[in-house]
C-alpha positions in Angstrom: 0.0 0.0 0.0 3.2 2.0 0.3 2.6 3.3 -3.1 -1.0 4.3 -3.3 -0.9 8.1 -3.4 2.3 8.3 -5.5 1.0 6.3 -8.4 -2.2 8.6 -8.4 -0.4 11.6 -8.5 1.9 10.3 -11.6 -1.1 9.3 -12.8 -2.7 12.3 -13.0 0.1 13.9 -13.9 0.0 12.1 -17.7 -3.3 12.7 -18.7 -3.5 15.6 -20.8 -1.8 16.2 -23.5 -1.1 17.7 -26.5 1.2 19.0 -29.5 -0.3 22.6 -29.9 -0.9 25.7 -27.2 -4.5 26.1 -26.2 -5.5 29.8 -26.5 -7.2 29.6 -22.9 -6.3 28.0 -19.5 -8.0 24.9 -18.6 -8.0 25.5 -14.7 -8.2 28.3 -12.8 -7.7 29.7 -9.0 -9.8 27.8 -6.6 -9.9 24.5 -8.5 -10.0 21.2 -5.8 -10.5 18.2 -6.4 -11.1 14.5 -4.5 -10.4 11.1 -5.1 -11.4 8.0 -3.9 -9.0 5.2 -4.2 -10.0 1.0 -3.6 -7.8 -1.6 -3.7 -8.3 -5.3 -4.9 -11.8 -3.7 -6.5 -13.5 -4.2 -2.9 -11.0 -2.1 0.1 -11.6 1.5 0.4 -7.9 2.4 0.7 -7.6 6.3 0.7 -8.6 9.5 -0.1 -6.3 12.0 -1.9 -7.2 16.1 -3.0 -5.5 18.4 -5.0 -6.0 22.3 -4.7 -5.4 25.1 -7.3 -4.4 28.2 -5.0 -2.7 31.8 -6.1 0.1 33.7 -4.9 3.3 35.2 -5.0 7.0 33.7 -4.6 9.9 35.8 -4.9 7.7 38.4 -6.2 6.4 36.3 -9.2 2.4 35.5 -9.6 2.7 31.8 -9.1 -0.7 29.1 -8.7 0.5 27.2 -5.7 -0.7 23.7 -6.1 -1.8 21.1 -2.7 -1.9 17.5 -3.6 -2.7 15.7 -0.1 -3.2 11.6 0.1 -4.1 9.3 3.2 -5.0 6.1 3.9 -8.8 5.3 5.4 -10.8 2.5 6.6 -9.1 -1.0 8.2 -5.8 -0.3 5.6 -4.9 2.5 7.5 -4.2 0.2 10.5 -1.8 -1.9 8.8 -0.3 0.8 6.8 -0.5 4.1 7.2 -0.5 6.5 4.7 0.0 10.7 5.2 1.1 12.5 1.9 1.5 15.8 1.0 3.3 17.5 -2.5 3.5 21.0 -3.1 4.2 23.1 -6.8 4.8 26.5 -7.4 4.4 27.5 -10.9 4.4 30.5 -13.1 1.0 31.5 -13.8 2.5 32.4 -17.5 4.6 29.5 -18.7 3.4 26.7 -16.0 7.1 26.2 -15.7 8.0 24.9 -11.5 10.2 27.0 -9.3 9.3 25.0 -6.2 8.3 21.7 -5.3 7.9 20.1 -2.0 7.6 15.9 -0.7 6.7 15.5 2.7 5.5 12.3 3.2 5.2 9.6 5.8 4.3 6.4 4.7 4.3 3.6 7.7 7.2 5.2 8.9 9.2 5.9 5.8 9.5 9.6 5.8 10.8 11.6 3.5 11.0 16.0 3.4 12.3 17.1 0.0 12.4 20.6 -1.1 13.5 21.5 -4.5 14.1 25.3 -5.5 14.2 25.2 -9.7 16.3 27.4 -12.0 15.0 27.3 -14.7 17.4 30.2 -16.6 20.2 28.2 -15.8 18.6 24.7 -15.7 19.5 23.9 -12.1 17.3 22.6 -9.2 19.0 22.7 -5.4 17.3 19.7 -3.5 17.3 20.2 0.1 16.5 17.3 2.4 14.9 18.9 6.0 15.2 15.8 7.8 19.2 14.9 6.8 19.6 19.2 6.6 21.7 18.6 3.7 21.4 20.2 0.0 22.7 19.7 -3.3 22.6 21.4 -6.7 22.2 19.0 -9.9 21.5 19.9 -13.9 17.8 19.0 -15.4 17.1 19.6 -19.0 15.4 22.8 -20.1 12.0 23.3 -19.6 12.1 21.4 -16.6 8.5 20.0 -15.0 7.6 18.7 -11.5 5.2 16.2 -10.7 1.9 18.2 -10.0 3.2 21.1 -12.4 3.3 18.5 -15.0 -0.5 17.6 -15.1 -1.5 21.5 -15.5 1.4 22.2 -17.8 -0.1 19.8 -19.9 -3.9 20.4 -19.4 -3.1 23.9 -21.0 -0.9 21.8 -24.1 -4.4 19.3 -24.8 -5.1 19.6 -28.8 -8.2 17.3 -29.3 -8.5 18.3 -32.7 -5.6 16.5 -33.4 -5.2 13.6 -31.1 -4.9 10.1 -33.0 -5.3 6.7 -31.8 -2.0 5.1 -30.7 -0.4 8.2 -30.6 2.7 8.3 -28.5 4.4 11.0 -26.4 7.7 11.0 -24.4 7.6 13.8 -21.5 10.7 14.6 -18.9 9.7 14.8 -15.2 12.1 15.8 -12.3 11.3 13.7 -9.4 13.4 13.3 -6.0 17.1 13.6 -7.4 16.1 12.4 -11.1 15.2 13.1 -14.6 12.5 10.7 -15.1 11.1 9.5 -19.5 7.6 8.2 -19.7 5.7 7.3 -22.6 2.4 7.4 -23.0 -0.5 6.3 -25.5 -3.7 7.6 -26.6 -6.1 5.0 -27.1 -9.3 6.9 -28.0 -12.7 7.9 -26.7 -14.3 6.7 -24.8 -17.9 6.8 -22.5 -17.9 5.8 -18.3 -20.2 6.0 -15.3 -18.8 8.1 -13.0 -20.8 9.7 -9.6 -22.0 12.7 -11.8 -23.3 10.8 -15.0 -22.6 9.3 -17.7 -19.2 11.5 -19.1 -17.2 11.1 -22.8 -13.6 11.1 -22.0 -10.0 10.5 -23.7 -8.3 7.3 -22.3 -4.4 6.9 -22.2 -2.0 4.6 -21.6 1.4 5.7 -20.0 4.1 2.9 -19.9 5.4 2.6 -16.7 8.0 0.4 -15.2 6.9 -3.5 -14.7 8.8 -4.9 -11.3 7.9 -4.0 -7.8 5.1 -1.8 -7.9 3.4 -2.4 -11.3 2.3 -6.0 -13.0 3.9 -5.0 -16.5 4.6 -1.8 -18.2 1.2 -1.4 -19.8 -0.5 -1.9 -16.3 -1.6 1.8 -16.1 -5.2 3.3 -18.1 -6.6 7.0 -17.7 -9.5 8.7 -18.5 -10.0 12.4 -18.5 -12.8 14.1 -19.4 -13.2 15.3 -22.8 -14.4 19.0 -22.6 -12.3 22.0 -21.7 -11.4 21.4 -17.9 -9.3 18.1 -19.3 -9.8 16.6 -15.5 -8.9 13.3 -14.7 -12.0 11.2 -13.7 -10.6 7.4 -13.0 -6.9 5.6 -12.6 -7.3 1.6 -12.6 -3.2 -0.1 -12.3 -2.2 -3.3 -12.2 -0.1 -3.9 -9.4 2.6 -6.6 -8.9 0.0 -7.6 -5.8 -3.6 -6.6 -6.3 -5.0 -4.0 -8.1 -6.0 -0.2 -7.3 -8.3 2.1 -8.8 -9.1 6.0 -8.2 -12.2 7.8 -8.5 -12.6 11.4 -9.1 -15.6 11.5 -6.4 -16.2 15.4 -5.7 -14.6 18.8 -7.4 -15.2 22.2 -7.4 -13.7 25.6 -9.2 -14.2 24.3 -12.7 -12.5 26.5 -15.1 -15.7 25.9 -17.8 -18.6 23.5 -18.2 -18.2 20.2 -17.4 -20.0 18.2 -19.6 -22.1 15.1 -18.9 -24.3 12.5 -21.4 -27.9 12.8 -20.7 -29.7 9.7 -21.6 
């Protein structure tokens, strides 16, 4: 269960995207949303949120981004689960200049900070629990984990999305440079708690091993209307299965649009 709220938040972080700039944002200030993850198809095994916020850092207008994650129910007392990531990101370019892991996973803990220049392509890591820092290259253009999924809400061109497409995208995660690929597989219609809703569905390849069954263990679905927002993760794991429900949200950006029967 150790891996529970990270996988959504990669998850989410693939969903959208795209080849050309879309002329207006997808999100805006006050956006939240909440999941609702199960494992095995039948455990409630967490709850995780994600909240769009505004400020300024260093005296640049920034969205500062929440992404929280907890275990609930009877998995909690065998493993529990308190996660929380932060992102600052221009409000211009969605490019990161801060991004924060503080995590404690039954009793794996882990306090990362990582301070992004992205002029000289250069991110200082500090670790608050070792009070050590270190300064390593990243490629240009750098992305975080949560910056990533509204970076690339804003990149989403429907128009010309074709089945199988591939992408490869660059993430900076902990102390590395991280490739995924991932797959667009079509549209498609699901039940979610709102109604019936037309989505796009993806397929990012992920690493088979430890955590995931094979590398094509992953599927997506976002909704297919303006606010791109990501509506349900299944994954294979190596033990089990675990799925994530979009289950409330609020803020919306534009209409979100569902099938009436």
């Amino acid at each position: 269960m150790k891996k529970i709220i990270i996988i959504l938040l990669f998850a989410i972080s693939f969903i959208s995207i795209g080849h050309s700039q879309v002329k207006e944002d997808a999100f805006k200030s006050g956006e939240w949303f909440k999941f609702k993850m199960s494992y095995s198809g039948f455990f409630k095994a967490g709850n995780a949120t994600i909240k769009v916020n505004e400020t300024n850092l260093n005296g640049k207008p920034v969205f500062h981004v929440v992404g929280k994650g907890w275990t609930t129910g009877a998995i909690k007392w065998f493993f529990k689960v308190k996660d929380r990531y932060e992102s600052y990101f221009d409000k211009t370019t969605n490019l990161p200049y801060k991004f924060i892991r503080n995590i404690n996973e039954g009793g794996h803990t882990k306090n990362l900070e990582l301070d992004f220049d992205q002029v000289n392509h250069k991110v200082l890591i500090k670790n608050k629990e070792n009070k050590t820092s270190k300064t390593l290259d990243t490629k240009p253009d750098i992305q975080d984990m949560i910056s990533t999924f509204y970076y690339l809400r804003n990149k989403l061109d429907i128009e010309n999305l074709k089945i199988d497409d591939e992408i490869v995208l660059d993430m900076f995660f902990d102390e590395e440079s991280y490739g995924f690929k991932l797959k667009y597989l079509g549209i498609d219609t699901i039940e979610t708690p709102f109604g019936k809703v037309k989505t796009l569905k993806f397929r990012p390849y992920v690493m088979a091993g430890r955590v995931f069954k094979e590398e094509e263990s992953l599927t997506l679905w976002v909704s297919n209307d303006k606010n791109k927002i990501p509506l349900r993760v299944k994954a294979n794991l190596a033990v089990g299965s675990l799925r994530a429900d979009l289950e409330a949200f609020r803020g919306l950006k534009h209409q979100f649009k569902i099938i009436v029967d």
